[in-house]
C-alpha positions in Angstrom: -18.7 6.0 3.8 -15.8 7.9 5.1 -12.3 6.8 4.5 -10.1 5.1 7.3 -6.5 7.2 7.4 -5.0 3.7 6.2 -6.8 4.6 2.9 -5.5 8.0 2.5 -1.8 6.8 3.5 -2.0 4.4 1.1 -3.0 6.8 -1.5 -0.6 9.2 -1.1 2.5 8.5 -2.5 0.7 7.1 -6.0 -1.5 10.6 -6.1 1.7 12.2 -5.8 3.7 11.0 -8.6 0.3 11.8 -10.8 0.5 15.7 -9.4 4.4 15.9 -10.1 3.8 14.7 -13.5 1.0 17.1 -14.0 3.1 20.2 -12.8 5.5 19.3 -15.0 3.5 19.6 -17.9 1.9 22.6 -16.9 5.4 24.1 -16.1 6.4 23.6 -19.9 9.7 21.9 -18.8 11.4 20.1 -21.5 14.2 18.1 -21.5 17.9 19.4 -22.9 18.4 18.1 -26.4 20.9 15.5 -25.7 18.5 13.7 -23.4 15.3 14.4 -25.4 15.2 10.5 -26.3 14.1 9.8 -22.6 10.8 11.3 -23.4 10.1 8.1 -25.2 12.5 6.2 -23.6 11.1 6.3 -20.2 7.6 5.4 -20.4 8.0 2.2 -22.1 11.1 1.3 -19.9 9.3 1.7 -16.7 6.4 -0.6 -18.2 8.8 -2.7 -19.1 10.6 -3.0 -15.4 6.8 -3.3 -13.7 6.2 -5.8 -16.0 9.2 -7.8 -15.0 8.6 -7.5 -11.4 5.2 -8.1 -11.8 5.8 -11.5 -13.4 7.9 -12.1 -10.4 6.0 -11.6 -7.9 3.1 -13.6 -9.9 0.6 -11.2 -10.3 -1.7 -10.7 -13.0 -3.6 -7.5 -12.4 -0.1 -6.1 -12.3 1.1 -7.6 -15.3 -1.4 -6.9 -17.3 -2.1 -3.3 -16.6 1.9 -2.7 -17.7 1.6 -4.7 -20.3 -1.6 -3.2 -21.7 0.4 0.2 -21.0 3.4 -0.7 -22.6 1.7 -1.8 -25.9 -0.8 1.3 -25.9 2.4 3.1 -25.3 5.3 1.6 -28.0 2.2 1.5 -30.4 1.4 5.4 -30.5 4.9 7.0 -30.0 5.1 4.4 -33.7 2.5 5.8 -35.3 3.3 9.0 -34.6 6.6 8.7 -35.8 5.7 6.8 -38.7 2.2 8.5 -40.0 2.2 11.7 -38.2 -0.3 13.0 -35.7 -3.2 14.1 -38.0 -2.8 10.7 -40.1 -6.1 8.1 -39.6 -3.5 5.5 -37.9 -2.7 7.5 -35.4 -6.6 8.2 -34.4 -7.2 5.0 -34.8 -4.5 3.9 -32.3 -5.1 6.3 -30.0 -9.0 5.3 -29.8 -8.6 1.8 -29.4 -5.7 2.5 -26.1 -8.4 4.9 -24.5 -10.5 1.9 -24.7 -8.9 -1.0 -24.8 -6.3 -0.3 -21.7 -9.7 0.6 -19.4 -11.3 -2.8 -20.7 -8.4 -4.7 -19.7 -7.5 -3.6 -16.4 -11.4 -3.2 -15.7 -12.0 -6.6 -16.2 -8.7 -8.1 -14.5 -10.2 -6.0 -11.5 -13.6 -8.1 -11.2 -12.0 -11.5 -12.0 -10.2 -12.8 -9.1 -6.2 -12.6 -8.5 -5.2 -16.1 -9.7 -1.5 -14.9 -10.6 0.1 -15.3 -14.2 -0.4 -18.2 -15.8 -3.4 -21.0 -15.1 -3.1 -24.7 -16.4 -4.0 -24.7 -20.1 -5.3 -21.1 -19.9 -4.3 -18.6 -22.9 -7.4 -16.4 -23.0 -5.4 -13.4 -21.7 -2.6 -14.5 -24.6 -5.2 -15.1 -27.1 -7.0 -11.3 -25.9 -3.7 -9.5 -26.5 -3.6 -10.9 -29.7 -6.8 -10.3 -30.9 -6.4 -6.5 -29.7 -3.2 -6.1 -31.5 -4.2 -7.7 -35.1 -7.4 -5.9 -34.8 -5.7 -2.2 -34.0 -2.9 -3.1 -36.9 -5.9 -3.5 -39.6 -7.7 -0.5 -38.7 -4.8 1.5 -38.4 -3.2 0.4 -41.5 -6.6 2.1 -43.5 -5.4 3.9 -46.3 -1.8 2.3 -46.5 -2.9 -1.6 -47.6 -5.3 -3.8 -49.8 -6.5 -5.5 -46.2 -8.0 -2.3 -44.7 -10.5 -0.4 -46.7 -11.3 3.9 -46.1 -14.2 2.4 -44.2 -12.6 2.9 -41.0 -12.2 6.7 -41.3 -16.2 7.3 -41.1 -15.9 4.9 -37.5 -13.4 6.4 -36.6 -15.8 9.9 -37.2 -18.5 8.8 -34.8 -19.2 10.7 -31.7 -18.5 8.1 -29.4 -14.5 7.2 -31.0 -14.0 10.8 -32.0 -10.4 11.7 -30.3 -8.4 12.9 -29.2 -8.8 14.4 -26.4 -10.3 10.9 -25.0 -13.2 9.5 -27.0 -16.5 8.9 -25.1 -16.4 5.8 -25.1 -12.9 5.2 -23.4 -14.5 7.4 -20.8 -17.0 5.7 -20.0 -15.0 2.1 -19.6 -12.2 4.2 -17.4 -15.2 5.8 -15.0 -16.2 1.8 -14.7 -12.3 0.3 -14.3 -11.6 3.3 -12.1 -14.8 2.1 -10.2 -13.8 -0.9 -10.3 -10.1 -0.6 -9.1 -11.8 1.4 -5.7 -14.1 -1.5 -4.9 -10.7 -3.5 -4.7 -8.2 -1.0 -2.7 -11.2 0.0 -0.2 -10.4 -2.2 2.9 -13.1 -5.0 3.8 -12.6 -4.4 7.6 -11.4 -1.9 9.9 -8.4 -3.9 10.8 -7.6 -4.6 7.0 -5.4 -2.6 5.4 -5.5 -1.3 1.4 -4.1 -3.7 -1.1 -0.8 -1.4 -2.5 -1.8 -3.1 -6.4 -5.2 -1.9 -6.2 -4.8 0.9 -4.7 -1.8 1.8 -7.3 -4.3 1.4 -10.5 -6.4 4.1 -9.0 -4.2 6.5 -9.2 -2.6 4.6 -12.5 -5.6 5.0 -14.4 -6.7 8.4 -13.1 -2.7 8.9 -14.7 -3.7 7.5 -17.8 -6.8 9.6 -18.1 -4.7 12.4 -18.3 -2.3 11.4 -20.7 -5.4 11.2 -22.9 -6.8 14.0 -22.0 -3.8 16.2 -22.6 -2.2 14.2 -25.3 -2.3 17.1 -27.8 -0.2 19.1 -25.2 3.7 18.5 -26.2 5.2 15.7 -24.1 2.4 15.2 -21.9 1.2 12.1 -22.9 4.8 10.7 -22.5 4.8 12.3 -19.1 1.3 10.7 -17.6 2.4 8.0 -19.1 6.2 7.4 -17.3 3.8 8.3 -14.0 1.2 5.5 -14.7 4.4 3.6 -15.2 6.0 4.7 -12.3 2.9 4.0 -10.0 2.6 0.7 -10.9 6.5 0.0 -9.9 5.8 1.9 -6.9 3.0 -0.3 -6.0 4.4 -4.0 -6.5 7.4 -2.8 -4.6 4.9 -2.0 -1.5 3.5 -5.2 -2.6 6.8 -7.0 -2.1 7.3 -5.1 1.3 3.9 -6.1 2.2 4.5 -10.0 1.8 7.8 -9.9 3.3 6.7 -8.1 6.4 3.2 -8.6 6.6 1.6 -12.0 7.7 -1.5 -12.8 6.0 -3.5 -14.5 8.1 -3.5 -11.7 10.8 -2.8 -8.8 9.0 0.2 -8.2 12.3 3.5 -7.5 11.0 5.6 -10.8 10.8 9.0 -12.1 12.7 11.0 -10.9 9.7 9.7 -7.7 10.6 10.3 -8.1 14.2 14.1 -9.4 13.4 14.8 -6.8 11.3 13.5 -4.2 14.2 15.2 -5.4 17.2 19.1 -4.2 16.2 17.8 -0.7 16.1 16.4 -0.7 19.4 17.8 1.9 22.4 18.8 0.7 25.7 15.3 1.2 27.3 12.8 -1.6 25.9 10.5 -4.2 26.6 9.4 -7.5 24.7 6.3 -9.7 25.9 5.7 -13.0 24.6 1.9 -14.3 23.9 0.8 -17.7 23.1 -2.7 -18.9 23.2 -3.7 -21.7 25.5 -4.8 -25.2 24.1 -4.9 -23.9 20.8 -4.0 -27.4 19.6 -7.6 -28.6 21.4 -8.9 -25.7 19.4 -7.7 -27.2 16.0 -8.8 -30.8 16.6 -12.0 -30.3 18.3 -13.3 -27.3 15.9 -11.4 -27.9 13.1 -8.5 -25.6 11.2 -10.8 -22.9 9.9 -11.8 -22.1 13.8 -8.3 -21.9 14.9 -7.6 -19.1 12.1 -10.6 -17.3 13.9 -8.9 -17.7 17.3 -5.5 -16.2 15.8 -7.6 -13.4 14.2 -9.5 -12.6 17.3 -6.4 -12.4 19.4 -4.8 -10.3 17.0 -7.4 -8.3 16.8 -6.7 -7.8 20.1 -3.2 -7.2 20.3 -3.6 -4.7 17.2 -5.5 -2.5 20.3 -2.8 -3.0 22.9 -1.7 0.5 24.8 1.3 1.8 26.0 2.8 2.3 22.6 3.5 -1.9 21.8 3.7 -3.2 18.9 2.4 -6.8 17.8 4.1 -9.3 16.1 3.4 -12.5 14.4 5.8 -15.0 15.9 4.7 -17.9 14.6 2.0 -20.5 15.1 -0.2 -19.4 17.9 3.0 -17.2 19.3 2.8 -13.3 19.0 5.4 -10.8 20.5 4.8 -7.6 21.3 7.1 -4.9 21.5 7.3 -1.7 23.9 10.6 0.1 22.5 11.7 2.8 25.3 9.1 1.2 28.2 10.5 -1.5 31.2 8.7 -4.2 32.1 7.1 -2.7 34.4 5.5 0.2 32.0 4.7 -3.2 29.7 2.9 -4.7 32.6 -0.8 -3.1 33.4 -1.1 -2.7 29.2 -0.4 -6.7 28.8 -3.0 -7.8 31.7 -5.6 -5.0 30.3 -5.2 -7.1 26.7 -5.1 -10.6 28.9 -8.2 -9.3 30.1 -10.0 -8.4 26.9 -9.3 -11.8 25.3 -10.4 -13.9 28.3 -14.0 -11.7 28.3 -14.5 -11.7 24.5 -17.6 -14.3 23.7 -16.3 -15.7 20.0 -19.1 -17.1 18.3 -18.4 -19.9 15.5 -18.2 -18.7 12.2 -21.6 -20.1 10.4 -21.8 -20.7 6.7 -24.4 -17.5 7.0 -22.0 -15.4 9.3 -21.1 -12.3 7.4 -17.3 -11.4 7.4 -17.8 -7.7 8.1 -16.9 -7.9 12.2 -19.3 -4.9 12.9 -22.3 -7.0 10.5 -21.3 -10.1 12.6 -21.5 -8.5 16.3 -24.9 -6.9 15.1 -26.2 -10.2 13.8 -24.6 -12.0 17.6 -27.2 -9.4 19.2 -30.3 -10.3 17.1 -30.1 -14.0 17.8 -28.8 -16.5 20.0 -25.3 -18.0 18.1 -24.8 -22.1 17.7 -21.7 -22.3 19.5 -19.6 -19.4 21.9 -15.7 -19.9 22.9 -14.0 -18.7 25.3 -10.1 -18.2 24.5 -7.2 -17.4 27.0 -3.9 -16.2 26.6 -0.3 -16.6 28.4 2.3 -13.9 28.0 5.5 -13.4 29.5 7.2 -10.4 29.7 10.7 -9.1 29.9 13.0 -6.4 29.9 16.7 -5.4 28.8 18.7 -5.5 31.8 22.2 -5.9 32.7 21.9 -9.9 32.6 20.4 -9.9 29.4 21.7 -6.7 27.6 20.9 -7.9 23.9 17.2 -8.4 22.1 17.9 -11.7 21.9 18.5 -12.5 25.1 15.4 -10.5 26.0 13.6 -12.3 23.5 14.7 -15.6 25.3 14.2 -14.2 29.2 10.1 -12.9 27.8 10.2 -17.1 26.2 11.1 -18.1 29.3 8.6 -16.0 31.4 5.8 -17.1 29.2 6.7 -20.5 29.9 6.6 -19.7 33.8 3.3 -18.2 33.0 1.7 -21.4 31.7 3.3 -23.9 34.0 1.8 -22.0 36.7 -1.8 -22.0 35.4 -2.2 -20.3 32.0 -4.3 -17.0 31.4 -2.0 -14.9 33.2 0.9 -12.4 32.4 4.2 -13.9 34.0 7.4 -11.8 34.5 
């Protein structure tokens, strides 16, 4: 299946932090002595601040792919420093992160986002745990009574061997990596990529190549700090995203809309959109069919020419926005998307109705549907003009137009 542009926009900034980290490796640029703590400073601070912000914006794939990253992390640049490279501790940390970091963010990916923390719920707690005691005693082979030479012929077989990455941690990044696609690939057309998802693509495909290369001086520090630095990427887009994006519709919100109009020129246009009876909607059909009437109009408006832009107002309110246009430019675009709304046949959503729009038109033409609505819309429509010479005050005039629009009949675009 090819990918929509959305996809490839998403995906470029992440894939780009991964490339600058791997030209500088390949460059052999090295930091000036008295900063050349930063190349094991920086990874785990990073981790550290995605983390953080991670927690705060309650989410747990997010949390726990920094957190597996910042442990795998702190616990080899130890090692190292404390055994040496060629000692079995090191090996033995280094296979368990190539295995244990793909196993943790593999299976955060197919259990459902339910945030940090779940009533009486530790198994996450009591995981990180369990991975940590059970690295320390096979690490600590050789250097205490607990931990036996045993270890040394494990950590022999084909499948652990490392570095460069052991089999095995291959094999459980190809399946997280899979994984982490299924979740960034939109659902829809209209849908866009989630920017957590997404991020972990290009995070683990970062983390591959710290493992991959971490024989190569500095460059597991380096893929590392970029894993890092994707993920913070990421949950900031995230933070964007639920600031400016409304949920329901997928439309950008009225915070984004308010934060639009000061920069707008002296030429614009603002048209106002509200659905009619979309109370009668809600009580004779229920709530879950008047979230199918705001998608379907906003669907809709997502398709509007002449260069608008849709907004989520609020309730069953949209705006749209036509920055550099009059009215009068707004004018045949707004009764062409009047028009489209009042001829589109929505059938009920059935229990068996697949969510994929293009599955659910094809399945509309195979049999007859339980139930089609109709659903209208009244927009008003207004312009900055020497009377109202401020977006607000357009806002207010398109209000006011829309409410000329419905008094005089509804479905129809008022000026």
């Amino acid at each position: 299946m090819r990918a929509p542009p959305r996809v490839w926009r998403a995906a470029f900034l992440p894939a780009g932090l991964v490339l600058a980290a791997a030209l500088i490796v390949l460059s052999g640029f090295s930091l000036p002595p008295s900063l050349a703590g930063l190349r094991w400073l920086l990874p785990g601070l990073l981790m550290l601040a995605a983390a953080a912000l991670a927690a705060w914006f309650n989410r747990g794939r997010g949390f726990i792919a920094a957190a597996s990253l910042f442990i795998a992390s702190v616990a080899y640049d130890w090692t190292l420093f404390r055994y040496g490279v060629n000692s079995i501790a090191a090996r033995a940390v280094f296979s368990a992160l190539a295995v244990l970091v793909p196993v943790n963010i593999g299976t955060s990916l197919l259990l459902p986002e339910r945030g940090m923390s779940h009533h009486f719920n530790y198994r996450w707690l009591l995981a990180a745990v369990g991975e940590i005691t059970a690295v320390a005693w096979v690490a600590s082979a050789g250097h205490s009574a607990l931990s036996g030479m045993a270890w040394t012929t494990l950590l022999d077989h084909w499948l652990l061997r490392s570095p460069p990455m052991p089999v095995a941690g291959r094999v459980l990044l190809i399946a997280a990596l899979a994984a982490a696609m299924w979740r960034a690939w939109p659902r829809d057309a209209d849908s866009d990529p989630q920017p957590i998802e997404t991020g972990l693509v290009s995070m683990l495909a970062a983390f591959f190549l710290a493992c991959e290369w971490a024989t190569v001086p500095a460059a597991f520090e380096a893929f590392a700090s970029a894993s890092a630095a994707v993920l913070l990427v990421a949950l900031l887009q995230e933070s964007h995203r639920l600031a400016f994006r409304d949920e329901l519709t997928a439309l950008r919100s009225r915070r984004a809309l308010e934060e639009r109009l000061p920069g707008l020129g002296p030429v614009f246009a603002i048209a106002m959109v509200d659905v009619d009876h979309f109370k009668q909607f809600n009580d004779t059909h229920g709530h879950a069919t008047g979230d199918q009437v705001l998608r379907l109009v906003a669907a809709r408006l997502a398709e509007v020419g002449g260069g608008g832009v849709p907004y989520r107002y609020g309730g069953e309110e949209f705006a749209v926005l036509f920055a550099d246009k009059t009215a009068a430019d707004a004018l045949p675009h707004l009764e062409a998307l009047r028009a489209s709304i009042e001829h589109y046949q929505m059938a009920l959503r059935g229990p068996d109705r697949p969510r994929d729009p293009e599955a659910g038109t094809a399945l509309r033409h195979t049999r007859p549907p339980m139930q089609l609505l109709s659903v209208t819309v009244s927009i008003g429509v207004a312009a900055r003009s020497q009377r109202d010479s401020t977006p607000a005050m357009v806002l207010q005039a398109a209000d006011q137009a829309l409410y000329r629009a419905k008094q005089a009949g509804r479905n129809r675009v008022s000026q």
